[in-house]
PLY file of the C-alpha trace (Angstrom):
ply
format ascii 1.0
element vertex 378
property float x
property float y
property float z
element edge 377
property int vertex1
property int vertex2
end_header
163.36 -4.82 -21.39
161.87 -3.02 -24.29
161.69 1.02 -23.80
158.21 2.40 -22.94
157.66 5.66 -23.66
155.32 5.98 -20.76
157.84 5.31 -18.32
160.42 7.11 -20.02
158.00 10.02 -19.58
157.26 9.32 -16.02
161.08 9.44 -15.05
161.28 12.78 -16.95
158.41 14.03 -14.93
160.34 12.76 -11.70
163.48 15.04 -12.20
161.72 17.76 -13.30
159.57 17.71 -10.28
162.60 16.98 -8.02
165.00 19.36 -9.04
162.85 22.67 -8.53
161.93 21.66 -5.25
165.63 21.20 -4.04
166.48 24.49 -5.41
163.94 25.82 -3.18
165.75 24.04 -0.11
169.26 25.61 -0.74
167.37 29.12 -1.24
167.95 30.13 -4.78
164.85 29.67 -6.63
161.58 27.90 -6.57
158.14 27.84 -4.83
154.36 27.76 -5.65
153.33 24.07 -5.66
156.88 22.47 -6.28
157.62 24.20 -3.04
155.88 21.51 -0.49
155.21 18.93 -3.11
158.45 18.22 -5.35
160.07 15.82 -2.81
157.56 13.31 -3.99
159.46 12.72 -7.45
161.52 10.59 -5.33
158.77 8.26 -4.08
158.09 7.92 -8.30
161.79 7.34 -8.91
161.32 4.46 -5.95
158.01 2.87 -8.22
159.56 2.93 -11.31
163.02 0.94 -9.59
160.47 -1.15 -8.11
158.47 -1.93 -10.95
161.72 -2.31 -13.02
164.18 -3.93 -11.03
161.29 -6.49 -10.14
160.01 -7.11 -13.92
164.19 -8.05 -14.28
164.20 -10.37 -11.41
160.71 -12.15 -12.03
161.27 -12.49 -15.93
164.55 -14.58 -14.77
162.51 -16.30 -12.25
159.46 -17.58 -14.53
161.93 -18.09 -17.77
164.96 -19.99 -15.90
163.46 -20.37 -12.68
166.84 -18.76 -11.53
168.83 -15.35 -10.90
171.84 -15.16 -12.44
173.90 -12.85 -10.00
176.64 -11.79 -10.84
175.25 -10.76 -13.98
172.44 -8.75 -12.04
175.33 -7.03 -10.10
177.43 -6.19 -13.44
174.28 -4.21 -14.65
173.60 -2.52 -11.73
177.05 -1.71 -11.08
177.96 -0.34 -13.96
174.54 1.48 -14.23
174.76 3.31 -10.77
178.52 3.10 -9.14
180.48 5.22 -11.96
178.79 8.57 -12.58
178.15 7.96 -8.49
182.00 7.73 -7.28
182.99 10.40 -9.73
180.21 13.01 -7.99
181.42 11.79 -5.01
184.98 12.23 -5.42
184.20 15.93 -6.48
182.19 16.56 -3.24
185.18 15.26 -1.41
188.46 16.23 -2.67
186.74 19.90 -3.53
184.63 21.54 -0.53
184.16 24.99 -2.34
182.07 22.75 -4.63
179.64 21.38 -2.20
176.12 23.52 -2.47
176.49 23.35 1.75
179.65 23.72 3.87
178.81 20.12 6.14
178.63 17.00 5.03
178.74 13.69 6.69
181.51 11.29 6.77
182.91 9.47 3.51
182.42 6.17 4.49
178.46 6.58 4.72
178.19 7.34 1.65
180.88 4.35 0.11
178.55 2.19 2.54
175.16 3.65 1.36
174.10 4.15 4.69
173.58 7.99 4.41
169.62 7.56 5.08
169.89 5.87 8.28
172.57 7.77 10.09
172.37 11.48 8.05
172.41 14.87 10.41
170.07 16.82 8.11
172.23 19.97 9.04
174.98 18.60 7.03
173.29 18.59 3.88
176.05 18.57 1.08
175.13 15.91 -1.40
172.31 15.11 0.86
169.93 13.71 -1.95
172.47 10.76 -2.47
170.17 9.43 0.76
167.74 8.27 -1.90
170.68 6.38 -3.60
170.95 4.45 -0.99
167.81 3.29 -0.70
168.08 2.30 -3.94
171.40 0.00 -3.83
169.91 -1.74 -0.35
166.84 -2.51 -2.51
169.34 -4.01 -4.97
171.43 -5.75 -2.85
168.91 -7.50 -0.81
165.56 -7.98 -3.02
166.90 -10.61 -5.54
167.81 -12.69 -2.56
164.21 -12.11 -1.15
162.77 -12.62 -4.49
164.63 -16.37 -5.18
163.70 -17.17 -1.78
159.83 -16.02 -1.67
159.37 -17.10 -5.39
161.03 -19.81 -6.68
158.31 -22.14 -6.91
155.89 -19.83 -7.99
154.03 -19.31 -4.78
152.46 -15.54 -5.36
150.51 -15.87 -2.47
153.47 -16.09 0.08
155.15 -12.92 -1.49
152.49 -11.26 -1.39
151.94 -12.08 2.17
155.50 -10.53 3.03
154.48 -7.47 0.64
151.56 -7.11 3.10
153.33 -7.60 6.46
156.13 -5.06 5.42
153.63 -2.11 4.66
151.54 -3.03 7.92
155.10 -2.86 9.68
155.81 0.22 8.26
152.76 1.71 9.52
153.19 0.60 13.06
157.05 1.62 12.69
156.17 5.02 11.71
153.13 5.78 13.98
155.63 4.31 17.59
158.59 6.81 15.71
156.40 9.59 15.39
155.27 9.09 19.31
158.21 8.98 20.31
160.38 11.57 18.43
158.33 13.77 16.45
155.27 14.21 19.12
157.08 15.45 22.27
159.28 18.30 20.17
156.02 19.49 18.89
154.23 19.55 22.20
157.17 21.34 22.90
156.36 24.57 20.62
159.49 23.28 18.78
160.42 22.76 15.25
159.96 18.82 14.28
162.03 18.99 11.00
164.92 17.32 12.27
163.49 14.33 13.95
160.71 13.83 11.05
164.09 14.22 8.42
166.05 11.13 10.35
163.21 9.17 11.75
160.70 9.01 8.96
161.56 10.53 6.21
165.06 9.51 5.12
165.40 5.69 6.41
164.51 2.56 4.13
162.47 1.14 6.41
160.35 4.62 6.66
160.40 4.99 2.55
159.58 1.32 1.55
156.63 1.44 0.27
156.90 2.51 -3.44
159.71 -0.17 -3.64
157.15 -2.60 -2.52
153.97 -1.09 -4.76
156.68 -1.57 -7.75
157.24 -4.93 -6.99
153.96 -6.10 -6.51
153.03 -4.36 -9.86
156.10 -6.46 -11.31
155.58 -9.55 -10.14
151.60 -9.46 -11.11
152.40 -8.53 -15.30
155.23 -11.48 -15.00
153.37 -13.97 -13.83
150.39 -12.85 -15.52
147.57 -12.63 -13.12
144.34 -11.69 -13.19
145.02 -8.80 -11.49
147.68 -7.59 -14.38
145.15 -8.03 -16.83
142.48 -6.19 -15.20
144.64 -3.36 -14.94
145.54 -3.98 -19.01
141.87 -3.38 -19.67
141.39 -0.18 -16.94
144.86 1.43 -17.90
143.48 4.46 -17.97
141.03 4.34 -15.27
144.23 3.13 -13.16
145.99 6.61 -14.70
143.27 8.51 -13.46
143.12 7.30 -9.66
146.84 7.64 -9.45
146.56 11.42 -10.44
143.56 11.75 -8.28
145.42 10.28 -5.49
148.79 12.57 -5.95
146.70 15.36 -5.70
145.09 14.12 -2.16
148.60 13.52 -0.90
149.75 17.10 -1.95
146.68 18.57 0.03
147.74 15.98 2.81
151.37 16.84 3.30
150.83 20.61 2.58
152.79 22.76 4.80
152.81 21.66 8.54
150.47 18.80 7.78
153.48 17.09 6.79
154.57 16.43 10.12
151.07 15.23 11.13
151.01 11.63 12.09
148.19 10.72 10.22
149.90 12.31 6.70
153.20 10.02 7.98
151.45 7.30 8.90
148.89 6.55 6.50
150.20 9.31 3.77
153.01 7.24 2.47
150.88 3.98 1.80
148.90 6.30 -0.17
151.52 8.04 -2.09
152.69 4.98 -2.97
149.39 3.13 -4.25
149.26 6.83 -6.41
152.58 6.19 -7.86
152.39 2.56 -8.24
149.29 3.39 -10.19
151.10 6.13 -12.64
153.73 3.36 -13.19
150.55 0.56 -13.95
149.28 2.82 -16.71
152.40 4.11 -18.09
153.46 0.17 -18.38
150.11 -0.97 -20.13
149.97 -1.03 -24.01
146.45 0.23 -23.72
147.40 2.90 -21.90
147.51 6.64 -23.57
150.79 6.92 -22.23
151.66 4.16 -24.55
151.34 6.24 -27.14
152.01 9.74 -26.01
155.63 10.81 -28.10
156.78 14.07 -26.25
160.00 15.89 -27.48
162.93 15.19 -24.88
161.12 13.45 -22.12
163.01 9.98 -23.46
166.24 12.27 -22.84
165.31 13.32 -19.63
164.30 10.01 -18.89
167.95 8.46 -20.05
169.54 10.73 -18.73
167.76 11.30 -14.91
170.33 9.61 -12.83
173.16 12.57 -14.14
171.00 15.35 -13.40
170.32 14.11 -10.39
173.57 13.54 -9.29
174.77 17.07 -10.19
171.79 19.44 -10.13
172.44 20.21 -6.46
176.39 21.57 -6.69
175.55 23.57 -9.97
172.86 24.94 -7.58
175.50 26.17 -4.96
178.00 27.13 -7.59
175.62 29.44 -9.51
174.12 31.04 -6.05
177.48 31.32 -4.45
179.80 32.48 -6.91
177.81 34.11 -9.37
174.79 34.80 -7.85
175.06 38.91 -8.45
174.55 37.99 -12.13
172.03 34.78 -12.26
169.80 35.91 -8.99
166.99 38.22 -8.80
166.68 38.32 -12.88
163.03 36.62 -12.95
162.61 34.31 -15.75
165.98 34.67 -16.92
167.21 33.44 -13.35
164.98 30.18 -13.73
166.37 29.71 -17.49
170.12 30.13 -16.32
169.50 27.68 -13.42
168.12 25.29 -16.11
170.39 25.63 -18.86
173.79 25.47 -16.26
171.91 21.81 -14.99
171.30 20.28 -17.76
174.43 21.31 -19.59
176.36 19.46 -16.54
173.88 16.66 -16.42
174.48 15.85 -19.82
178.16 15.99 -19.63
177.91 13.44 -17.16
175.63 11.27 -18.26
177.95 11.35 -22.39
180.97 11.06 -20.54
181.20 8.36 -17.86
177.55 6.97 -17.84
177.14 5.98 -21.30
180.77 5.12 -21.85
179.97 2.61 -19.08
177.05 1.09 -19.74
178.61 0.55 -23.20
181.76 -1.33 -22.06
179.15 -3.54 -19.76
177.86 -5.08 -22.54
181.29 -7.08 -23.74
182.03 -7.91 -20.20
178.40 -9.40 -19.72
179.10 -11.39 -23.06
182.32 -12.62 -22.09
180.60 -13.74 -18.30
177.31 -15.40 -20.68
179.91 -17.32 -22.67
180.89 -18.61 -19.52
178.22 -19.81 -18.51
177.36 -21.80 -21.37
173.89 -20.32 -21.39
173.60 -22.30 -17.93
172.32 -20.31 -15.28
173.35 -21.53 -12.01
171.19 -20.29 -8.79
172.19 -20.96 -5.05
170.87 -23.47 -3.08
169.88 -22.44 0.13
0 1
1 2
2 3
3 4
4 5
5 6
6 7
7 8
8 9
9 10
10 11
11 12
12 13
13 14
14 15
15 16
16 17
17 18
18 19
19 20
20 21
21 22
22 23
23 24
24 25
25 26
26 27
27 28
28 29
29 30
30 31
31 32
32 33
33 34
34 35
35 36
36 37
37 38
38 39
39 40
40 41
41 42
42 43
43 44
44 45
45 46
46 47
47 48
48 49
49 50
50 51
51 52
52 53
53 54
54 55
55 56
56 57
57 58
58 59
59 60
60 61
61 62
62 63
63 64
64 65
65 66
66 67
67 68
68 69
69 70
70 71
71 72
72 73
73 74
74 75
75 76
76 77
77 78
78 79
79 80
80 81
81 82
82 83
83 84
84 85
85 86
86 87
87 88
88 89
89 90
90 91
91 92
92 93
93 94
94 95
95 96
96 97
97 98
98 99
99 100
100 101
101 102
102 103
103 104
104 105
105 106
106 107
107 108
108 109
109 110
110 111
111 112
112 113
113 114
114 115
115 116
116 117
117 118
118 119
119 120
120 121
121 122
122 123
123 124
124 125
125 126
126 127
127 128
128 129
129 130
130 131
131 132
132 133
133 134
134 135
135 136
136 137
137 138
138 139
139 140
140 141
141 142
142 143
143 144
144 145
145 146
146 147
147 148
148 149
149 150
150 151
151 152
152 153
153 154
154 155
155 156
156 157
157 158
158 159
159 160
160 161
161 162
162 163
163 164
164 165
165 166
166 167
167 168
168 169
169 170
170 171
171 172
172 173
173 174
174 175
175 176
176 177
177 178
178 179
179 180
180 181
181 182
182 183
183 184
184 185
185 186
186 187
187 188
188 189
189 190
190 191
191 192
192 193
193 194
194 195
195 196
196 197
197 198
198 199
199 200
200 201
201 202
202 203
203 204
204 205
205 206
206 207
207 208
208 209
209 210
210 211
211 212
212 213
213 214
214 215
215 216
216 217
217 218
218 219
219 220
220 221
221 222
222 223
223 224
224 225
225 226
226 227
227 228
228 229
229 230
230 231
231 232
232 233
233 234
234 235
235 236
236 237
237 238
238 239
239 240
240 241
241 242
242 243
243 244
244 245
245 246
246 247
247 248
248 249
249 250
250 251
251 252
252 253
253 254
254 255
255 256
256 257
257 258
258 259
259 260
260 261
261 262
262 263
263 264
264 265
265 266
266 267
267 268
268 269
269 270
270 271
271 272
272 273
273 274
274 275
275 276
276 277
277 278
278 279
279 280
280 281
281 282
282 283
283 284
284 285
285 286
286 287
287 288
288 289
289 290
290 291
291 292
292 293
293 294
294 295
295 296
296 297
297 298
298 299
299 300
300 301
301 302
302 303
303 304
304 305
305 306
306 307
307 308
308 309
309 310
310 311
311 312
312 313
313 314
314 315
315 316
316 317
317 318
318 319
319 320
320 321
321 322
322 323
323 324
324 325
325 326
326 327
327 328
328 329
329 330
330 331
331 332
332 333
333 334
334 335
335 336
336 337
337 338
338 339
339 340
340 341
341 342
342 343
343 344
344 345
345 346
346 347
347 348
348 349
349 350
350 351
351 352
352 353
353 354
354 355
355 356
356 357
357 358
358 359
359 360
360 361
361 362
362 363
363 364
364 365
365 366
366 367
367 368
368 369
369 370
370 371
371 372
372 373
373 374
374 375
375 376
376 377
């Protein structure tokens, strides 16, 4: 797929709105807006996968009416696993590295199942939860896709699409109830439970996957509905924006743990970020044509900083914090300056190394197959 600079500009926005925020949670720097709001660069990471990872899938499915696997796997392995394991290992075999003393137990993190069973109080290389969202959605939605899709039948994925938010909503509103409810009634704190019950889990967080999807599968199949929002791109823009802002008002503060902002908030966050990622994808879009300095390297290179922005957080705060902390702007430029020199190391080092001995090995497996794309029967 062809870069975009609209969605390379949307991913840059997404770290840059993530990272502050986190360095709020560990207590070095940070506040004003990105304070209750920067968590929701995640949900437009989770669009843009959606809407990516989807176009990938349904381009196969209309051109060759078929997924070919294994090479899927090769490019999202060597994409992700890498710069992943190596970050990893780090947190591991080095504890005075780790921004927080606890963290939960290896395999959960080789299994990508961080999200569903994390203790929030062990929160060393806690934002690898979102990871593992990610590699679920990978592992399971090209099966989902062949099976929903194959013959071209929008209607019945779209039908799934629906039942899954719907779910989600009655999910989240019987979780709250039941575990977020009774420790507020209590005069307690409701971080905890609202962290492992509907905040962190797939099945809580699915629907910007799903919005990205949906967006995906309408512009490759060319509907109506992709060409109505080719001629509103911006109008689409606008109601996304519109729509962030509500959901910042909405999950402001304690609102957050409201059920209405967890039950009907994240449906709405999503149709706001699935509606950035429409206009940022349309040609008539002016994202299309918007050329800012470094937001394609920022975009690129997202997945390192990510990785890595945390632990140069706890490094600079723990060991050197008498000179970085309390120096005002020169505090915030240090913090910057030590992330992105470590995110780019990464991300020259073992990402793009990677990614560029992927492409010989996805030759040699395309010379293979004879251009012949088998797809299971099932």
């Amino acid at each position: 797929m062809e870069r975009k600079p609209g969605l390379d500009l949307l991913r840059a926005i997404a770290i840059l709105w993530v990272m502050p925020f986190h360095s709020y949670l560990a207590g070095y720097m940070g506040g004003g807006v990105l304070r209750w709001s920067g968590w929701m660069g995640v949900d437009l990471f989770f669009a843009l996968s959606g809407f990516l990872i989807g176009s990938q899938v349904f381009n196969a499915l209309v051109s060759r009416g078929g997924i070919d696997f294994v090479d899927f796997y090769l490019r999202r392995g060597f994409r992700t696993l890498p710069a992943y394991f190596l970050v990893l290992g780090i947190y591991v075999a080095w504890p005075s590295m780790r921004e927080e003393p606890g963290m939960m137990p290896l395999w959960q993190f080789l299994a990508y199942t961080l999200n569903l069973f994390i203790d929030p109080n062990r929160g060393a290389f806690s934002h690898a939860w979102s990871l593992c969202v990610e590699e679920q959605f990978y592992l399971l939605f090209p099966l989902l896709a062949l099976l929903l899709l194959r013959t071209g039948r929008l209607v019945r994925g779209a039908a799934v699409i629906a039942a899954l938010v719907l779910g989600g909503i009655v999910l989240r509103t019987w979780l709250w109830m039941h575990f977020v409810q009774p420790i507020q009634a209590n005069g307690s704190e409701a971080g905890d439970a609202y962290l492992r019950f509907l905040y962190y889990p797939t099945y809580a967080r699915l629907d910007d996957l799903l919005g990205g999807v949906a967006l995906a599968a309408a512009r490759s199949y060319r509907t109506r509905g992709w060409a109505w929002i080719e001629r509103n791109a911006n109008g689409v823009l606008m109601t996304g924006v519109l729509l962030i802002g509500l959901c910042m008002w909405g999950f402001n503060g304690e609102q957050r743990f409201d059920l209405a902002a967890n039950v009907f908030g994240y449906p709405i966050l999503s149709v706001a970020m699935t509606a950035l990622v429409a206009g940022a994808a349309s040609q008539r879009s002016v994202l299309a044509s918007i050329r800012i300095p470094g937001a394609e390297w920022f975009g690129t290179a997202s997945y390192s900083l990510y990785l890595t922005h945390k632990m140069v957080y706890g490094q600079l705060h723990g060991r050197f914090a008498p000179w970085v902390d309390g120096h005002g702007i020169w505090t915030v430029l240090i913090y910057i300056a030590s992330v992105l020199v470590v995110g780019a190391a990464l991300h020259y080092l073992v990402e793009r190394p990677c990614l560029r001995l992927r492409e010989p090995i996805r030759r040699r497996w395309e010379r293979r197959q004879s251009g012949y794309v088998t797809t299971p029967t099932f």
